[in-house]
Legacy VTK file of the C-alpha trace (Angstrom):
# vtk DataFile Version 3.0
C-alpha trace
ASCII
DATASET POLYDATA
POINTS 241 float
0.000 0.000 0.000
2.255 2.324 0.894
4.966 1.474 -1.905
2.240 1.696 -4.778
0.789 4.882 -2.774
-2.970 3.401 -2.653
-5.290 5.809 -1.103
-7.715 3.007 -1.574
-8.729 -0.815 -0.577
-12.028 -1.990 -1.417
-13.375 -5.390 0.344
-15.986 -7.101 -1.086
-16.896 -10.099 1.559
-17.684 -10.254 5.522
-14.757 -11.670 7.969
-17.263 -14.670 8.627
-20.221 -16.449 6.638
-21.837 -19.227 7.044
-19.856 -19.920 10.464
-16.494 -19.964 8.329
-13.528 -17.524 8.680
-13.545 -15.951 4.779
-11.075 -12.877 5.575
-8.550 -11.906 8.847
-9.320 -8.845 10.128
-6.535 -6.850 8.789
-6.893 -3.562 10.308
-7.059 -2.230 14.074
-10.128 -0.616 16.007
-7.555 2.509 17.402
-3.880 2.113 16.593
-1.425 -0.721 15.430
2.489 -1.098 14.321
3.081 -3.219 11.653
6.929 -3.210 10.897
7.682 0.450 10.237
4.117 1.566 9.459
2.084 3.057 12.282
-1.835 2.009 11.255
-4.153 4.666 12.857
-8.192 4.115 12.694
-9.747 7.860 11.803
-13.118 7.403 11.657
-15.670 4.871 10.454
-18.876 5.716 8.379
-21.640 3.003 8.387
-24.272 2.986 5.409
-26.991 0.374 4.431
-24.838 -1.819 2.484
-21.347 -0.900 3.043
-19.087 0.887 5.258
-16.116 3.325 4.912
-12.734 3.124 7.472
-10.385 5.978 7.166
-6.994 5.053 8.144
-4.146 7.508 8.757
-0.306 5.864 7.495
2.478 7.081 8.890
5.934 5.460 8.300
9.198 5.751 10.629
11.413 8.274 10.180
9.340 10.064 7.131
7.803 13.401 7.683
4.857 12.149 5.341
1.085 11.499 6.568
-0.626 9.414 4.328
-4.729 8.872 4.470
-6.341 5.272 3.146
-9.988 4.567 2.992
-11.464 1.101 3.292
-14.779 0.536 1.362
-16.275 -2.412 3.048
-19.171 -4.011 0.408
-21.825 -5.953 3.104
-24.330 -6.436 1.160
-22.975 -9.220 -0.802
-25.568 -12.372 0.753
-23.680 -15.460 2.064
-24.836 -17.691 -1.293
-25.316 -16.543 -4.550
-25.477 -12.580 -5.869
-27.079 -9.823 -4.225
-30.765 -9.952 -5.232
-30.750 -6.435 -7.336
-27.169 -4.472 -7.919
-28.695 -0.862 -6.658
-26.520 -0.906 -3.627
-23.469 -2.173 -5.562
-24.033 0.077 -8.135
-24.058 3.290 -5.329
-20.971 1.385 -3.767
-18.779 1.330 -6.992
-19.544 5.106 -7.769
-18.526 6.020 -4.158
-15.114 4.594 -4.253
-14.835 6.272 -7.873
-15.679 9.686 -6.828
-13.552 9.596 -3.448
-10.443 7.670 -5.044
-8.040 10.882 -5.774
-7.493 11.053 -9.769
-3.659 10.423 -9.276
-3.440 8.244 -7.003
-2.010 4.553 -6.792
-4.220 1.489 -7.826
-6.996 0.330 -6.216
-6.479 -2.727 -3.992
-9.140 -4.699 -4.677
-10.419 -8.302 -2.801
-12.687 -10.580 -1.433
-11.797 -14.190 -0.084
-10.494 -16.113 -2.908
-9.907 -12.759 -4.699
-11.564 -14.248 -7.742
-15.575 -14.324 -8.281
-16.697 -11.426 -6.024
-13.449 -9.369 -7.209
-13.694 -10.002 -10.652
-17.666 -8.793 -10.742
-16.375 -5.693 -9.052
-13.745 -4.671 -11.434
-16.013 -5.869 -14.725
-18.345 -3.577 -13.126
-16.920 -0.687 -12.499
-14.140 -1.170 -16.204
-17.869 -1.484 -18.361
-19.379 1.788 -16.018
-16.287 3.409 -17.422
-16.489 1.900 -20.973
-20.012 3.134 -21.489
-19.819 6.264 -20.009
-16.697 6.773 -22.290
-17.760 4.436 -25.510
-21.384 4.177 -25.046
-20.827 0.303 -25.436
-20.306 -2.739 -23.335
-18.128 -5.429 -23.842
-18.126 -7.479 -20.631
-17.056 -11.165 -22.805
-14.008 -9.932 -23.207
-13.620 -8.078 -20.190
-13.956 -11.112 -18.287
-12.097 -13.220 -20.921
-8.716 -10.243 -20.562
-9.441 -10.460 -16.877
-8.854 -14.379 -16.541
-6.090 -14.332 -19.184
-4.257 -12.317 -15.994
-5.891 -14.447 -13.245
-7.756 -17.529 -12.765
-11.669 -18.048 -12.367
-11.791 -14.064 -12.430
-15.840 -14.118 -12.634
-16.349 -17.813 -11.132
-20.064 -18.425 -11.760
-22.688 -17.990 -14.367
-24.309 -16.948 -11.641
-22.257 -14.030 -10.897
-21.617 -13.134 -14.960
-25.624 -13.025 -14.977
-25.610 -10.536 -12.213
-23.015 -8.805 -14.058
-25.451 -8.435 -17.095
-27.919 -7.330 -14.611
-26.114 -4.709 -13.193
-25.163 -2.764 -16.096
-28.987 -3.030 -17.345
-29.466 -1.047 -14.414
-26.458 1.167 -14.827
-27.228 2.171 -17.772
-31.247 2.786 -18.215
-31.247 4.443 -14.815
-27.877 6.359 -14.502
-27.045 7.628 -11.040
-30.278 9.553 -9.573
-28.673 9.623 -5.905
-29.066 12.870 -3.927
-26.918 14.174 -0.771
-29.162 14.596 2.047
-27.581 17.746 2.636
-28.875 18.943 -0.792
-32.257 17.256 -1.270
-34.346 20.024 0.514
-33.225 22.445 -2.551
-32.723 19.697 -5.126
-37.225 18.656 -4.273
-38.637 21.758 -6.031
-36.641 20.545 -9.498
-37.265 17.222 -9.357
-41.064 17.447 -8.924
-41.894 20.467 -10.828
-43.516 19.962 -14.073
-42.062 21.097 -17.543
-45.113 22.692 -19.513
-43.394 21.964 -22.616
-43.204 17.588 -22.184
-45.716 17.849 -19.309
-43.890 15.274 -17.283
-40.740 16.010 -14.406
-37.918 14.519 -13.408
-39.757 12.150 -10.393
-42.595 11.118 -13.507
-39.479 10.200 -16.227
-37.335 7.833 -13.273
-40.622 5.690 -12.453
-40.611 5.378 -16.230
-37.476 3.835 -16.433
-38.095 1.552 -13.102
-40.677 0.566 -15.065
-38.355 -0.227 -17.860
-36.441 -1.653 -16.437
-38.737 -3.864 -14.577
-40.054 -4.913 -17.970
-36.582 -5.225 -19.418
-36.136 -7.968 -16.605
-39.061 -10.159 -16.732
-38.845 -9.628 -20.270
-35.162 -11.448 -20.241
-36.560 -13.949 -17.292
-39.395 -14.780 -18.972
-37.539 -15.820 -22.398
-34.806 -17.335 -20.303
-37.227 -19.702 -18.735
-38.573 -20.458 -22.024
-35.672 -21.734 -22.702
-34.686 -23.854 -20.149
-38.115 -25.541 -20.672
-37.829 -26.290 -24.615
-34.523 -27.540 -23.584
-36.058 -29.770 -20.793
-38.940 -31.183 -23.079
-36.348 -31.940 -25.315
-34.340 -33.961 -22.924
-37.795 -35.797 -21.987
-38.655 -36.717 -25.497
-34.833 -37.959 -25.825
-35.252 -40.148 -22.659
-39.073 -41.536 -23.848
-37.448 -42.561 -27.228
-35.031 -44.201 -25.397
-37.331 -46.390 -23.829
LINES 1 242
241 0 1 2 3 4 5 6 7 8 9 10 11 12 13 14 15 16 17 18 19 20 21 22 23 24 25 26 27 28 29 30 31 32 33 34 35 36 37 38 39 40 41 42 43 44 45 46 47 48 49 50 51 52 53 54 55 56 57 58 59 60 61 62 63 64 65 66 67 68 69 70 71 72 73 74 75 76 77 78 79 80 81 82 83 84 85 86 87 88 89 90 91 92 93 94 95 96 97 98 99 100 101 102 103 104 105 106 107 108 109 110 111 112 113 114 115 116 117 118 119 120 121 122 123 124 125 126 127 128 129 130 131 132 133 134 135 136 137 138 139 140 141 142 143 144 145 146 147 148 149 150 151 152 153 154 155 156 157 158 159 160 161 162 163 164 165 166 167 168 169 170 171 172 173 174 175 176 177 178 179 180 181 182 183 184 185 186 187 188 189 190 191 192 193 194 195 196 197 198 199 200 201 202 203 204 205 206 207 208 209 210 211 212 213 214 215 216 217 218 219 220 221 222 223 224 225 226 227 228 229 230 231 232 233 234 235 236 237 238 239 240
């Protein structure tokens, strides 16, 4: 951390799930010494889904302060993907917009540092990618990220999700709002234009609904399917009787 000056170190699984150890707990609750680093605990903000440590690095016998923020994903469920990628989504922007533009990389990592790790980086490289290309390419994002480290992206499960999330990304953009700001930011949002008769609160429901239909749309086809594919198997197995 300090050699590559990282200001940042995202985690993306609990210390413990399903009763089994999955990380160490790295960092200390006031002040620890590890070799010639002095590891000081700032503060800690807690949010819904993740939380943020703020660490101050100082090393022995430099002048030089450094500050290193932890972003600690918890909504990530013991089994599986999380059920919709809104909080991910919120949690990948927030490391983006606090990480300082030229600073070192971002330590990414989970438990195996694979499946969880890999969604978050596909993420947040096809975020950038569309923002910058308006296209996605997340085959070969995956495919360049396991060329450089095995079972990057381990499940279909979590290459699904992956899909999923940039649905979402991309038909609803980022509609959060400070709570310092929302009191002035109301007035705009609800006020009507006369010109398209609609406001900003009428066109996001739109695209929830959108993007509701976009996913039961892709469900609904997907478990079409599996089904054809199933009654084929059955008519395979009755001619083989």
């Amino acid at each position: 951390i300090w050699q590559e000056r990282s200001t940042s170190i995202v985690m993306v699984t609990n210390l413990v799930e399903v009763g089994r150890v999955k990380c160490c707990k790295y960092w200390p609750d006031a002040s620890e010494i590890h070799g010639d680093i002095k590891v000081t605990l700032v503060e800690t903000e807690m949010l819904a889904e993740y939380m943020i440590r703020t660490f101050s690095l100082h090393k022995a016998g430099s002048d030089e302060t450094r500050q290193l923020r932890q972003f600690h994903f918890t909504g990530w469920p013991d089994h599986g993907v999380p059920y919709h990628a809104t909080g991910l989504l919120a949690f990948i922007r927030r490391v983006k917009s606090t990480n300082a533009p030229h600073s070192g990389p971002v330590v990414v990592h989970c438990s195996a540092g694979a499946g969880r790790t890999g969604c978050f980086i596909v993420i947040d490289i096809m975020m950038d990618m569309a923002g910058r290309e308006g296209l996605l390419d997340i085959y070969n994002c995956v495919c360049e990220l396991r060329s450089r480290r095995i079972n990057m992206v381990q499940t279909e499960e979590q290459y699904v999700f992956i899909h999923d999330a940039m649905l979402e990304a991309c038909l609803c953009g980022d509609t959060a709002i400070s709570v310092h700001t929302f009191r002035a930011a109301y007035p705009t949002i609800v006020c009507t234009d006369p010109q398209s008769g609609s406001s900003q609160v009428k066109d996001e429901f739109q695209v929830c609904l959108q993007h509701l239909l976009c996913i039961l749309l892709i469900y609904q086809k997907f478990s079409s399917f599996a089904l054809s594919e199933h009654s084929h198997c059955w008519r395979c197995a009755c001619c083989a009787f």
